[in-house]
N, C-alpha and C positions, 0 to 999 in steps of 0.2 A: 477684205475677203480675197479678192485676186491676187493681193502679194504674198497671202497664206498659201495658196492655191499654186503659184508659182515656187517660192522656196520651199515648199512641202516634193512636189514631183521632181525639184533638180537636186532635193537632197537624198530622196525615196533610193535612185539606185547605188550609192556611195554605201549607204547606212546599210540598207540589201546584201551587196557584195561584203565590207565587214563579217557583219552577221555567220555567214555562209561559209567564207574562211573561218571564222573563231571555232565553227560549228565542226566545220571538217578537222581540224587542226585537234581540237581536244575532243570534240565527239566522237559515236562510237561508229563512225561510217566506216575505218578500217577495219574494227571488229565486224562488223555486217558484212562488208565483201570477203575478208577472210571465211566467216562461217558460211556464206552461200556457195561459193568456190566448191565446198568440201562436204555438203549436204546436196544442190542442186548436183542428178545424174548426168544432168547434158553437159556442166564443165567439168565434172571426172572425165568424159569420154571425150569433150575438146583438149581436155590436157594431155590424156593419156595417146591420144592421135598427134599433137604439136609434138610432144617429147618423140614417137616413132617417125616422124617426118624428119626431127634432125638427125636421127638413126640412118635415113634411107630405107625405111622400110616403110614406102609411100601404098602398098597395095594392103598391109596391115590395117595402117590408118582409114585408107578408105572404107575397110569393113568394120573396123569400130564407128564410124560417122555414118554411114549406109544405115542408119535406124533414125537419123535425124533428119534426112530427107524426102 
């Protein structure tokens, strides 16, 4: 039972981490963050404040974010 107990926990995060890449890689997590991006209001208005900050128009930005704080 202890060498179960042992090669089970030093295999568990090898096996884990696979899993997790295979999942990200062909799963749909890119589709998910893609569709939250662009349905969630708070990353329209982080985006649309990022893009005006590489404008220089930092006083813009802070009034679209000024509802987040």
């Amino acid at each position: 039972m202890l060498i179960f107990v042992i090669v089970f926990f030093r295999s568990l995060h090898t096996t884990l981490t696979i899993i997790g890449w295979a999942d990200y890689k062909r799963g749909d997590v890119r589709l998910t963050k893609a569709v939250t991006a662009h349905v969630n209001p708070f990353f329209k208005d982080l985006s649309k404040a990022i893009i005006l900050i590489a404008k220089g128009k930092n006083k813009e930005a802070a009034e679209i974010m000024k509802k987040w704080t």
